[in-house]
PDB file of the backbone (N, CA, C, O) and the ligand in Angstrom, with CONECT records:
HET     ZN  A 101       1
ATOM      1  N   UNK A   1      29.514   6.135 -16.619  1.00  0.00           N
ATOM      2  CA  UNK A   1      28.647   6.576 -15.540  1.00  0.00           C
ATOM      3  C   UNK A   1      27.203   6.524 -16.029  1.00  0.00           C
ATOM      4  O   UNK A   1      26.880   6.808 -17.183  1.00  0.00           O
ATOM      5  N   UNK A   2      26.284   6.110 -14.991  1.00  0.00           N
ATOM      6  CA  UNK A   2      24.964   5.781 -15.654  1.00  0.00           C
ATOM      7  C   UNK A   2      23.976   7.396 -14.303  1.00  0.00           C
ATOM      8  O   UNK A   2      23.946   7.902 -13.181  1.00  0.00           O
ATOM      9  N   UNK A   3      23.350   7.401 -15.855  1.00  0.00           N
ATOM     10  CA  UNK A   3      22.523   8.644 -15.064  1.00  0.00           C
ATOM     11  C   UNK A   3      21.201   8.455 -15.571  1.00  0.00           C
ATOM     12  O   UNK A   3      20.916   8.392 -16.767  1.00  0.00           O
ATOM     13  N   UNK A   4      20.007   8.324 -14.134  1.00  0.00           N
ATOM     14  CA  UNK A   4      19.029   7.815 -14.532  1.00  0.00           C
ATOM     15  C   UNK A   4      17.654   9.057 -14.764  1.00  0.00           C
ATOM     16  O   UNK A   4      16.948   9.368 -13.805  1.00  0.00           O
ATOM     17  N   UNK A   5      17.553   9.342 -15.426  1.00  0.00           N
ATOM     18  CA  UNK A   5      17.040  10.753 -16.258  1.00  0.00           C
ATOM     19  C   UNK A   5      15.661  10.666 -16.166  1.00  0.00           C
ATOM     20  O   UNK A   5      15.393   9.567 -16.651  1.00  0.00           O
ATOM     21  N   UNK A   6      14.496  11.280 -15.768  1.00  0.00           N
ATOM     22  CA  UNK A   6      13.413  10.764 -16.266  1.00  0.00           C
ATOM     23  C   UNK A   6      12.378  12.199 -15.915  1.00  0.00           C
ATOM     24  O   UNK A   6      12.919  13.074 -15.240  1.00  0.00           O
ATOM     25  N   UNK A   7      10.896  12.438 -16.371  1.00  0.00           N
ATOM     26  CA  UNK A   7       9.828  13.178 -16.400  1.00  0.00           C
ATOM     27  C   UNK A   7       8.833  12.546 -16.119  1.00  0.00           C
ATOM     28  O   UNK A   7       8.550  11.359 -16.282  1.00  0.00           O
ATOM     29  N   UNK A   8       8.004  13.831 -15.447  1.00  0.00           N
ATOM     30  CA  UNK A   8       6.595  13.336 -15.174  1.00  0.00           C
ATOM     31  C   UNK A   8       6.024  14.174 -14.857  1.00  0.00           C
ATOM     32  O   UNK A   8       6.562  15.138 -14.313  1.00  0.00           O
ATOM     33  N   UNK A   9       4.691  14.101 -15.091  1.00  0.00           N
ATOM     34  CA  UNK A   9       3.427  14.962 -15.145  1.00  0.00           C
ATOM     35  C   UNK A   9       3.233  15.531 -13.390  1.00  0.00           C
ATOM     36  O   UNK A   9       3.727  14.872 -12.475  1.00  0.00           O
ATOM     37  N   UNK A  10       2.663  16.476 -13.205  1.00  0.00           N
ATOM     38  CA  UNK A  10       2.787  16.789 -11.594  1.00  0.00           C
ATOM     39  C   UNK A  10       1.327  17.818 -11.791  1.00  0.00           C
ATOM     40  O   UNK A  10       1.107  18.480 -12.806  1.00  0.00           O
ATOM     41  N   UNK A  11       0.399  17.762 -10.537  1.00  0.00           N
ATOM     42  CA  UNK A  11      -0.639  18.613 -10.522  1.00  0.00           C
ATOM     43  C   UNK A  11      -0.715  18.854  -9.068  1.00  0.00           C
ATOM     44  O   UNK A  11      -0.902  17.950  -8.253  1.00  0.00           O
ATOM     45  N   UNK A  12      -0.529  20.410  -8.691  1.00  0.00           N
ATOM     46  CA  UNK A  12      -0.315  20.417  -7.460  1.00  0.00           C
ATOM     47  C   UNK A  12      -1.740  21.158  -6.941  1.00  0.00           C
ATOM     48  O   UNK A  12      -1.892  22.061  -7.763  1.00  0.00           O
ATOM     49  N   UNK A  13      -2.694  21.211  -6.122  1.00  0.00           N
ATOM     50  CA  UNK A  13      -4.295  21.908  -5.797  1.00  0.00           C
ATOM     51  C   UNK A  13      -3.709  23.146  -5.078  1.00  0.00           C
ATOM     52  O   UNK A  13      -3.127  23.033  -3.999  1.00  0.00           O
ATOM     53  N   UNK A  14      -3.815  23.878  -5.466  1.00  0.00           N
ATOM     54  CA  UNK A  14      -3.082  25.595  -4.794  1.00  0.00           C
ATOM     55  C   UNK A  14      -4.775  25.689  -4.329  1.00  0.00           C
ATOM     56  O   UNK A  14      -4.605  25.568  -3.116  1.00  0.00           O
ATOM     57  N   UNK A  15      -5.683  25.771  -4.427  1.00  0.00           N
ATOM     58  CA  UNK A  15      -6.901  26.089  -3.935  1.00  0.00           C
ATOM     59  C   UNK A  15      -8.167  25.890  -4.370  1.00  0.00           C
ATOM     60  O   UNK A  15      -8.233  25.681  -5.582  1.00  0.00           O
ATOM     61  N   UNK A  16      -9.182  25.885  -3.791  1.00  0.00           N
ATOM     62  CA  UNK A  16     -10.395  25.869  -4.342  1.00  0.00           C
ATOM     63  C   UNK A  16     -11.403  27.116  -4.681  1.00  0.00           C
ATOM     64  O   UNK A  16     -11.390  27.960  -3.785  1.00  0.00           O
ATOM     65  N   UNK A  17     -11.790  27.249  -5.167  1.00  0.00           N
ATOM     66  CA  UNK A  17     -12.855  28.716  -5.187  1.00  0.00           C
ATOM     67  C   UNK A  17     -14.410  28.080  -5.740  1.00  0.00           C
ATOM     68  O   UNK A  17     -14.572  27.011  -6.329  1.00  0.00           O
ATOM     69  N   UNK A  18     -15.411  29.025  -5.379  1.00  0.00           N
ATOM     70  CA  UNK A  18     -16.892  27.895  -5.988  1.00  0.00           C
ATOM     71  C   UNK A  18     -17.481  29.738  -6.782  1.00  0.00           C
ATOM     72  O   UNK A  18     -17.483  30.849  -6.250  1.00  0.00           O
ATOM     73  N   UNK A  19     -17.908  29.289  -8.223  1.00  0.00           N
ATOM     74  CA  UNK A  19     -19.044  30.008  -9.094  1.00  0.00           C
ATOM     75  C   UNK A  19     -19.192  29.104 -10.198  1.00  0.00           C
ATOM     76  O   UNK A  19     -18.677  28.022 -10.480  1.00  0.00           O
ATOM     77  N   UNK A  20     -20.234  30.020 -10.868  1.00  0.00           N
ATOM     78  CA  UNK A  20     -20.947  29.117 -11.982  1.00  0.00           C
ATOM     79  C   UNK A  20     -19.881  28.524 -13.254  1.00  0.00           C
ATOM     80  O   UNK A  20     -19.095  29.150 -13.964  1.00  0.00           O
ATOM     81  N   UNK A  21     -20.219  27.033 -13.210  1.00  0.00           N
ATOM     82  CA  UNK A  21     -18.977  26.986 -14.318  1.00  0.00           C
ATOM     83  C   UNK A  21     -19.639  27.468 -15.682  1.00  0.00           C
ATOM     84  O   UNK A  21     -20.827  27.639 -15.952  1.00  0.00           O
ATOM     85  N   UNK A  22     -18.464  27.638 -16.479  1.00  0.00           N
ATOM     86  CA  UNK A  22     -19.064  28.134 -17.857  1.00  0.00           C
ATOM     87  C   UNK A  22     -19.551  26.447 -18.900  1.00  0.00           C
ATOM     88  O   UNK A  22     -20.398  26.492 -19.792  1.00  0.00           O
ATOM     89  N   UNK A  23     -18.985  25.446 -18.605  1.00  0.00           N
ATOM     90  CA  UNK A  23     -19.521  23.907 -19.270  1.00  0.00           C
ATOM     91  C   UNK A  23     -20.461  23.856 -19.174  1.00  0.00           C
ATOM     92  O   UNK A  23     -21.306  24.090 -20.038  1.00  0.00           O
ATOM     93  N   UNK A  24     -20.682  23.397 -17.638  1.00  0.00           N
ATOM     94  CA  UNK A  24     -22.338  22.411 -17.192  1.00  0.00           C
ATOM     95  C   UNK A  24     -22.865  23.566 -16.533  1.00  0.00           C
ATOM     96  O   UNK A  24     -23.842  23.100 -15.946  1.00  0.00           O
ATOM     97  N   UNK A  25     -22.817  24.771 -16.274  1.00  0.00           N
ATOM     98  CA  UNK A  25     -23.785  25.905 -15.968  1.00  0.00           C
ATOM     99  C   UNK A  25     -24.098  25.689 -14.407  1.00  0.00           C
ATOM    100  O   UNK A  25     -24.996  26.336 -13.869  1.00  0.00           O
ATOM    101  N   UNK A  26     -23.441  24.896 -13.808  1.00  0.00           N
ATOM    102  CA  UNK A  26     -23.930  24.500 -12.397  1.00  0.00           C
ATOM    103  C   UNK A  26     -22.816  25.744 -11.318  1.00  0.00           C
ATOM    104  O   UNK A  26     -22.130  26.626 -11.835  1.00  0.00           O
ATOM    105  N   UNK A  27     -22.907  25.479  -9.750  1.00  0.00           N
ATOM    106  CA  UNK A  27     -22.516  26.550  -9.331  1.00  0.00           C
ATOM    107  C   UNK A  27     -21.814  25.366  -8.255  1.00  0.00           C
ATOM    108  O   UNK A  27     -22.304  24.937  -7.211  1.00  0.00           O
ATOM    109  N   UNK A  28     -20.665  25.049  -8.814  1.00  0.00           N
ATOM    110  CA  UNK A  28     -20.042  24.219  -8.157  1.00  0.00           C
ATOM    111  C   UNK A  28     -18.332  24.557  -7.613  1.00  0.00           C
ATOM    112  O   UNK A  28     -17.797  25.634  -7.877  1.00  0.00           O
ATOM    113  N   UNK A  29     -17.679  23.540  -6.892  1.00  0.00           N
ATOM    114  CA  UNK A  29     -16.499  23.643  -6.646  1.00  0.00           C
ATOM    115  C   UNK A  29     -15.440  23.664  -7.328  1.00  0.00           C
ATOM    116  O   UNK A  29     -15.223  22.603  -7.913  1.00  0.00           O
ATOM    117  N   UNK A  30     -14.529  24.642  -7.512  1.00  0.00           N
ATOM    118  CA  UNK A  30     -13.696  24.850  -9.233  1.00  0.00           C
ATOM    119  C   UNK A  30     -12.273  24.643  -8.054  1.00  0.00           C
ATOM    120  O   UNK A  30     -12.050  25.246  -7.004  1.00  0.00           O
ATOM    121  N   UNK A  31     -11.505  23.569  -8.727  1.00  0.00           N
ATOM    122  CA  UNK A  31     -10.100  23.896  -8.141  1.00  0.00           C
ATOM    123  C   UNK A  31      -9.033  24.172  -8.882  1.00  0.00           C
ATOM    124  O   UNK A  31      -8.908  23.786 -10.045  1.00  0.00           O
ATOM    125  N   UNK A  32      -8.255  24.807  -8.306  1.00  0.00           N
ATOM    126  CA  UNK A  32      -7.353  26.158  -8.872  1.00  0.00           C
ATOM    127  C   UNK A  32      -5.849  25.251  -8.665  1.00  0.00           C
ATOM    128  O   UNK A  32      -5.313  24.975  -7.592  1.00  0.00           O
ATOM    129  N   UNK A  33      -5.368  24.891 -10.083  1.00  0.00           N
ATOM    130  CA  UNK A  33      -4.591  24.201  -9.821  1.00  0.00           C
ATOM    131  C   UNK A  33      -3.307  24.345 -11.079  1.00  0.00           C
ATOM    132  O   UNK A  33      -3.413  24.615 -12.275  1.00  0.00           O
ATOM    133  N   UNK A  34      -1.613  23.918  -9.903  1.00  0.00           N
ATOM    134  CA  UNK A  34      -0.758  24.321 -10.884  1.00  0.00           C
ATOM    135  C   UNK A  34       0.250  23.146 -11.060  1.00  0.00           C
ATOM    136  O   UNK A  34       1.036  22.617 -10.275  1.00  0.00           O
ATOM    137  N   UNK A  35      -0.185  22.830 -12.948  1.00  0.00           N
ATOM    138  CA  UNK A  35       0.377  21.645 -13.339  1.00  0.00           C
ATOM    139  C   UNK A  35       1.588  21.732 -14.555  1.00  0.00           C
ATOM    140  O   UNK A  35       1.845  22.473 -15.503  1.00  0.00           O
ATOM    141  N   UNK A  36       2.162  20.512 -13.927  1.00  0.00           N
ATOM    142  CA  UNK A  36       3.892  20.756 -15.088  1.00  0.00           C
ATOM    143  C   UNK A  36       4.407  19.806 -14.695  1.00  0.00           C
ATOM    144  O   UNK A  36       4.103  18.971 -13.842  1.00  0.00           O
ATOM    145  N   UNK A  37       5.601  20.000 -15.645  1.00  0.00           N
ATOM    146  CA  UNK A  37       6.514  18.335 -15.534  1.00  0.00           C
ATOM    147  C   UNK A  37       7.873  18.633 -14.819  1.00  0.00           C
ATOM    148  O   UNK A  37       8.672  19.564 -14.923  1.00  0.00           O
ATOM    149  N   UNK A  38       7.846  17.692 -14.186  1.00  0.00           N
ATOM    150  CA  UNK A  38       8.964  17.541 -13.251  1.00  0.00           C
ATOM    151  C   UNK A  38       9.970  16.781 -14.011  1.00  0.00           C
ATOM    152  O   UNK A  38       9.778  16.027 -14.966  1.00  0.00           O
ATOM    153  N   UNK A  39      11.336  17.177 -13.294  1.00  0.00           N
ATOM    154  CA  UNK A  39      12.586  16.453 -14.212  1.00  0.00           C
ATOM    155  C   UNK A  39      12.972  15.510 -12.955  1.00  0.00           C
ATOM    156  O   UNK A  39      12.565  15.987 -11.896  1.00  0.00           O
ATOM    157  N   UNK A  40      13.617  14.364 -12.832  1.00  0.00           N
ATOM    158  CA  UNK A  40      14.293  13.436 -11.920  1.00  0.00           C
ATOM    159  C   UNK A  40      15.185  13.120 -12.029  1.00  0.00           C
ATOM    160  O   UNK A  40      15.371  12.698 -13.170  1.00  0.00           O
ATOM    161  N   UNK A  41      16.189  13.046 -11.270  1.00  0.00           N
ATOM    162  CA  UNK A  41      16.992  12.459 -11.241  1.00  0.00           C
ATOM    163  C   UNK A  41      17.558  11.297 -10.438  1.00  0.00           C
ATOM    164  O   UNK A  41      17.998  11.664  -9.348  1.00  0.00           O
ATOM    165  N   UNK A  42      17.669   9.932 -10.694  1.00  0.00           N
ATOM    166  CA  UNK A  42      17.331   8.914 -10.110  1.00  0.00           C
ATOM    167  C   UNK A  42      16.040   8.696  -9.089  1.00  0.00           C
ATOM    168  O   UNK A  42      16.014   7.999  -8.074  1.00  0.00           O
ATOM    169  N   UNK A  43      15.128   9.385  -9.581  1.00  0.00           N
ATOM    170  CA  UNK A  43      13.646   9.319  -9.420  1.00  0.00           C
ATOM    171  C   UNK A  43      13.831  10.226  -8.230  1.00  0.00           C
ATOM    172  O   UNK A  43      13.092  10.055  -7.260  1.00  0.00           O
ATOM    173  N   UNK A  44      14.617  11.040  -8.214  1.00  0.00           N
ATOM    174  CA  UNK A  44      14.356  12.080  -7.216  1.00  0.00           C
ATOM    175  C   UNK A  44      13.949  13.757  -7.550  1.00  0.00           C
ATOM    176  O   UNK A  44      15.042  14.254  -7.820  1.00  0.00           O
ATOM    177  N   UNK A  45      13.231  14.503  -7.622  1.00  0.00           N
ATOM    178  CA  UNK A  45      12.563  15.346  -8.310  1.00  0.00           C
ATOM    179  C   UNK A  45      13.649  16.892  -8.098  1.00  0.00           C
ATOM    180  O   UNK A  45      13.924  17.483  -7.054  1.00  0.00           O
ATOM    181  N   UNK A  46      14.096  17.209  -9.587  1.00  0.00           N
ATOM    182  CA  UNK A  46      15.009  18.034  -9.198  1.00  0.00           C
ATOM    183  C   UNK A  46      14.995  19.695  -9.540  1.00  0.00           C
ATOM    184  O   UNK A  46      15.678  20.601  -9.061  1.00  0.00           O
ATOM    185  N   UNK A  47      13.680  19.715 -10.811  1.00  0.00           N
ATOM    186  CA  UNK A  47      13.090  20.829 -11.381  1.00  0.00           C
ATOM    187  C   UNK A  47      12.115  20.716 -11.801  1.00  0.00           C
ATOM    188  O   UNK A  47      12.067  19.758 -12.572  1.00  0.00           O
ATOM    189  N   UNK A  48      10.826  21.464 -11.651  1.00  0.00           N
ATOM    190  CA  UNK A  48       9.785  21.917 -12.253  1.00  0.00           C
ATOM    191  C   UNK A  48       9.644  22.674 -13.729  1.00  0.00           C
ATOM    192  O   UNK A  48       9.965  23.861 -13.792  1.00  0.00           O
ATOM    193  N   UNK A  49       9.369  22.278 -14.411  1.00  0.00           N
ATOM    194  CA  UNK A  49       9.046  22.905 -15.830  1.00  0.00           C
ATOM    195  C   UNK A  49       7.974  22.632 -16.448  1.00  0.00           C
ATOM    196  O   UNK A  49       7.556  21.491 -16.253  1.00  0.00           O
ATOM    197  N   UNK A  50       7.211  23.467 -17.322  1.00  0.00           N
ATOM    198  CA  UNK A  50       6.404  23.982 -18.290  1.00  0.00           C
ATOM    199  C   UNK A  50       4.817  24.149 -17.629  1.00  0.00           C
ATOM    200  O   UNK A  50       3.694  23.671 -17.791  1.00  0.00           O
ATOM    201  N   UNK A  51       5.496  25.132 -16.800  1.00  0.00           N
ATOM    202  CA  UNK A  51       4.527  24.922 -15.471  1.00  0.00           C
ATOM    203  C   UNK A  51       3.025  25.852 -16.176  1.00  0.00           C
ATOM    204  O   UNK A  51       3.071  26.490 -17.228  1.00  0.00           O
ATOM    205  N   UNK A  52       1.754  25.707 -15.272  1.00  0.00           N
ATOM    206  CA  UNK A  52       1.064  26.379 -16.395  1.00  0.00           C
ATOM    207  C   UNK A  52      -0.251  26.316 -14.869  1.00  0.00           C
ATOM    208  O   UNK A  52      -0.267  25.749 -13.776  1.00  0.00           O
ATOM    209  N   UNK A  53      -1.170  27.221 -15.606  1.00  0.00           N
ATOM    210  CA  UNK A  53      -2.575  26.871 -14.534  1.00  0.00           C
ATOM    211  C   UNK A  53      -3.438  26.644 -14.816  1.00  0.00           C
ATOM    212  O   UNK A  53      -3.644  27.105 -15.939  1.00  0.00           O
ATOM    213  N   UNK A  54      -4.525  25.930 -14.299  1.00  0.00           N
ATOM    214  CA  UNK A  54      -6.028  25.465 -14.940  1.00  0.00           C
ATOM    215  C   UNK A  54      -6.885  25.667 -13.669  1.00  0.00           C
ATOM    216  O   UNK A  54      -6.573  25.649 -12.478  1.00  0.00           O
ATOM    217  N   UNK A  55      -7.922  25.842 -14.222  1.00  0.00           N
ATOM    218  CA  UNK A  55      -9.062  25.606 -13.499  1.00  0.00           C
ATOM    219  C   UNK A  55      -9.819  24.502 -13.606  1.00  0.00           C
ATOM    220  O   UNK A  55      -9.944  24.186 -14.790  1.00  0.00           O
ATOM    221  N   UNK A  56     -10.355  23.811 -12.894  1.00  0.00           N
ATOM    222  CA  UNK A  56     -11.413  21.997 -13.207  1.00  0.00           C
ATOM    223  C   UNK A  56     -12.343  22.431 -12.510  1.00  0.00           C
ATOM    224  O   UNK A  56     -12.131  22.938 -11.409  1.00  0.00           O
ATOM    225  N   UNK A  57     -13.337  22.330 -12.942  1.00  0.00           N
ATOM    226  CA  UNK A  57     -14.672  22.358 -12.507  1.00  0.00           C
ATOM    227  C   UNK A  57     -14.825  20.585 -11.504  1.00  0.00           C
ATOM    228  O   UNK A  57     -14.178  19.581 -11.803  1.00  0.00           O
ATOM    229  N   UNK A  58     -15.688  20.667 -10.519  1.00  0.00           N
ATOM    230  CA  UNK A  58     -15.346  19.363  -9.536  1.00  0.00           C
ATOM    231  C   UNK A  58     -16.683  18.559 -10.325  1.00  0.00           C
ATOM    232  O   UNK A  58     -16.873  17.389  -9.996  1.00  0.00           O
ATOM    233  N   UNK A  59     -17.584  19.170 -11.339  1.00  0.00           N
ATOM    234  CA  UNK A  59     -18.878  18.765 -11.628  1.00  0.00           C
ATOM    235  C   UNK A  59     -18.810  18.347 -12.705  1.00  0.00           C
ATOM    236  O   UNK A  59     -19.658  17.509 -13.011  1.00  0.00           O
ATOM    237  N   UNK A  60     -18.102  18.622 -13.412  1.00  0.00           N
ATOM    238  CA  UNK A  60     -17.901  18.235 -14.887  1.00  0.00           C
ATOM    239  C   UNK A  60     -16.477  17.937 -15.358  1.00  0.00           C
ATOM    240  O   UNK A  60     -16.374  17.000 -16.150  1.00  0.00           O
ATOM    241  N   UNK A  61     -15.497  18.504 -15.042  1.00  0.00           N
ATOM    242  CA  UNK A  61     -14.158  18.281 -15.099  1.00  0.00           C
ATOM    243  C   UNK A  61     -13.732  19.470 -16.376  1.00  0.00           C
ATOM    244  O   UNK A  61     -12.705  19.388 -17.049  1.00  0.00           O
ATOM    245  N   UNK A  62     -14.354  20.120 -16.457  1.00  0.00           N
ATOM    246  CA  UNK A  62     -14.441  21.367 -17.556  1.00  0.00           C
ATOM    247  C   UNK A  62     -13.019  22.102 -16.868  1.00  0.00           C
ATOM    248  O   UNK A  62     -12.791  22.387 -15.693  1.00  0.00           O
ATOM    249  N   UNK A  63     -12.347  22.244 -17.849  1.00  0.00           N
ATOM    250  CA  UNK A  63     -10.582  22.500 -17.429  1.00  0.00           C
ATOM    251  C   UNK A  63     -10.689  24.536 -18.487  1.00  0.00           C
ATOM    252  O   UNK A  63     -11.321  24.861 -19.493  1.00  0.00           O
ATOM    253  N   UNK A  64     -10.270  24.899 -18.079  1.00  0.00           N
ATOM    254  CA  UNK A  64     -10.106  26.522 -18.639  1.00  0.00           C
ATOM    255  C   UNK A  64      -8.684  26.855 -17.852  1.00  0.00           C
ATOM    256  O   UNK A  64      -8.335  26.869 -16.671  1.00  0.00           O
ATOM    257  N   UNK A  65      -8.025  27.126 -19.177  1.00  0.00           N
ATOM    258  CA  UNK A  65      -6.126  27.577 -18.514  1.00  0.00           C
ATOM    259  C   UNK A  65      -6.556  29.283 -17.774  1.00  0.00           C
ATOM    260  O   UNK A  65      -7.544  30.010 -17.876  1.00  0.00           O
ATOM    261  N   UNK A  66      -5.397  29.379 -17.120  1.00  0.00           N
ATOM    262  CA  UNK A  66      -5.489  30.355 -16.223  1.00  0.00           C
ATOM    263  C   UNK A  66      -3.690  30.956 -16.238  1.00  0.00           C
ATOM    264  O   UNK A  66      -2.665  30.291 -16.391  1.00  0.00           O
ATOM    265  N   UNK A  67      -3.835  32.199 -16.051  1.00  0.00           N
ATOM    266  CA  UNK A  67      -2.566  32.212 -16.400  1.00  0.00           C
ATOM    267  C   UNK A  67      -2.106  32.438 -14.799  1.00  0.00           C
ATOM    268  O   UNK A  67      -3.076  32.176 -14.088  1.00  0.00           O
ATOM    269  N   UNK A  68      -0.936  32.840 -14.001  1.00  0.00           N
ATOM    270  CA  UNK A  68      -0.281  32.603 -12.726  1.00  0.00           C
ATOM    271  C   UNK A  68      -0.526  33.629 -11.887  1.00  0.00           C
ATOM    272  O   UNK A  68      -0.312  33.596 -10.675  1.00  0.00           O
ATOM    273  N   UNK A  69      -1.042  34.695 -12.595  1.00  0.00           N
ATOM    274  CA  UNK A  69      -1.514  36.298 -12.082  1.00  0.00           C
ATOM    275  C   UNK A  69      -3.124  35.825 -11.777  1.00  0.00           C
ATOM    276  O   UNK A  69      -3.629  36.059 -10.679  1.00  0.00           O
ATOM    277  N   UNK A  70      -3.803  35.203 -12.755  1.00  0.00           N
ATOM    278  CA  UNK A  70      -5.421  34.696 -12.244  1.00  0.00           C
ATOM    279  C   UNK A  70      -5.317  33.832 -11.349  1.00  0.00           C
ATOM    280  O   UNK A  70      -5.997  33.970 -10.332  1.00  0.00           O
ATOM    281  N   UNK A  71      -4.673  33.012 -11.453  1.00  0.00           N
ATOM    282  CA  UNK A  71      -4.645  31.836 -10.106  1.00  0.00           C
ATOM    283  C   UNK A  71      -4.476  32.611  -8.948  1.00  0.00           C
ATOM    284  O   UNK A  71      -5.496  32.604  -8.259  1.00  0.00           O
ATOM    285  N   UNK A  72      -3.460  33.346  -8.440  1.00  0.00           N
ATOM    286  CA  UNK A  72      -3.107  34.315  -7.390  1.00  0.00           C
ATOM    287  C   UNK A  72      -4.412  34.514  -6.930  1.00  0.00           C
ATOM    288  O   UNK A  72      -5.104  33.991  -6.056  1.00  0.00           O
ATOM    289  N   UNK A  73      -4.609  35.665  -7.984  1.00  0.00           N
ATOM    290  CA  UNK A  73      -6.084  36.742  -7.818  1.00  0.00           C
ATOM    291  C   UNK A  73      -7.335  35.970  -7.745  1.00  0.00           C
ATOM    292  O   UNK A  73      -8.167  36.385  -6.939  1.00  0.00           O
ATOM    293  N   UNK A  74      -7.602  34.999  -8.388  1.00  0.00           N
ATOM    294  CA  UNK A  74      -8.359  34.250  -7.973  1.00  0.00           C
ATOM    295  C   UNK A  74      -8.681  33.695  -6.222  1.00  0.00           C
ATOM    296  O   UNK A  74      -9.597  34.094  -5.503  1.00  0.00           O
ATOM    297  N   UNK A  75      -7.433  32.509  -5.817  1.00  0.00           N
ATOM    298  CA  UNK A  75      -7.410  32.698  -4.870  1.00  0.00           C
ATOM    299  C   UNK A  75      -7.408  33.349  -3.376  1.00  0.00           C
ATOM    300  O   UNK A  75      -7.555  32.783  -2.293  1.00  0.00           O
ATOM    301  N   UNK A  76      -7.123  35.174  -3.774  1.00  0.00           N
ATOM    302  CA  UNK A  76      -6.734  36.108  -2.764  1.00  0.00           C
ATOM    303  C   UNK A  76      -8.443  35.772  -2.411  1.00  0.00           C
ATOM    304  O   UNK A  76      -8.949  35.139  -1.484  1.00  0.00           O
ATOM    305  N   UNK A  77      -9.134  36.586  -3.731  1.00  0.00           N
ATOM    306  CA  UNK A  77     -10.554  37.156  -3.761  1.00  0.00           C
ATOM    307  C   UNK A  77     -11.269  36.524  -3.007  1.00  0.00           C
ATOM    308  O   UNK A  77     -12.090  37.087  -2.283  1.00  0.00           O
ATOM    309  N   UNK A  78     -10.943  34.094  -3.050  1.00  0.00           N
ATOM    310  CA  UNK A  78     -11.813  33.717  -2.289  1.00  0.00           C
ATOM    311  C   UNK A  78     -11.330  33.657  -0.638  1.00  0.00           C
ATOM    312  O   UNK A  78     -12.137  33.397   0.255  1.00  0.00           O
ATOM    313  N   UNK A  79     -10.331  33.853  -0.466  1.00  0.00           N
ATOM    314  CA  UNK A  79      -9.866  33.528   0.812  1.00  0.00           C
ATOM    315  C   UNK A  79     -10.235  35.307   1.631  1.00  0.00           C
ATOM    316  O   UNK A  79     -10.469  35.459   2.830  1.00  0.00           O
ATOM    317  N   UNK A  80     -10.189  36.391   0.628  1.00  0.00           N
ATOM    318  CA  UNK A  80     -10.926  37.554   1.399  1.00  0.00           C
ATOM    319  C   UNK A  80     -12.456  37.525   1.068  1.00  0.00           C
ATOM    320  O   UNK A  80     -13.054  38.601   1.036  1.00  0.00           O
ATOM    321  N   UNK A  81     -13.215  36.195   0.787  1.00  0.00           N
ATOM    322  CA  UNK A  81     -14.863  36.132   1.115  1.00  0.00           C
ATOM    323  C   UNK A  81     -15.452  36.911   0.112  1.00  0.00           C
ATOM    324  O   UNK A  81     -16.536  37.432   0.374  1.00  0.00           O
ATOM    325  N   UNK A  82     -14.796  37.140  -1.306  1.00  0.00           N
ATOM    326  CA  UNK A  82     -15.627  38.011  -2.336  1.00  0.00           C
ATOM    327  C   UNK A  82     -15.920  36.888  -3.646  1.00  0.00           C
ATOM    328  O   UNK A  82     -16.555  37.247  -4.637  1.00  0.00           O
TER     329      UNK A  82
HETATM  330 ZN    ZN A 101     -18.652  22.275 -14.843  1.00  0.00          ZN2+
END
């Protein structure tokens, strides 16, 4: 029996939020994003693993990990306008 096994990188945009980045010092668009590798099976996607969060600055590409409780809280704060 042939079983066709395979991984891949996955970055999904959970949201955007905008303040000063800490890289390029500018006051730009930071997106809030949650990336990990997917498992396949015959290229069909069957689990998510080593899942993790970052932040990217849209101005510089300045990446700072975030852990799954900041991403949340992050996002609540901008979607309640603070
Ligand atoms: Zn930046």
């Amino acid at each position: 029996m042939l079983l066709l096994l395979g991984v891949r990188g996955v970055a999904t945009l959970l949201g955007v939020v905008r303040f000063r980045c800490s890289y390029c010092g500018q006051d730009a668009r930071q997106e809030v994003l949650e990336v990990g590798n997917r498992l396949t099976l015959f290229f069909i996607p069957v689990l998510t693993f080593s899942r993790r969060y970052v932040n990217r600055c849209t101005s510089c590409g300045g990446e700072t990990r975030l852990t799954e409780r900041q991403a949340r809280r992050g996002l609540e704060s901008a979607a309640r306008g603070r």
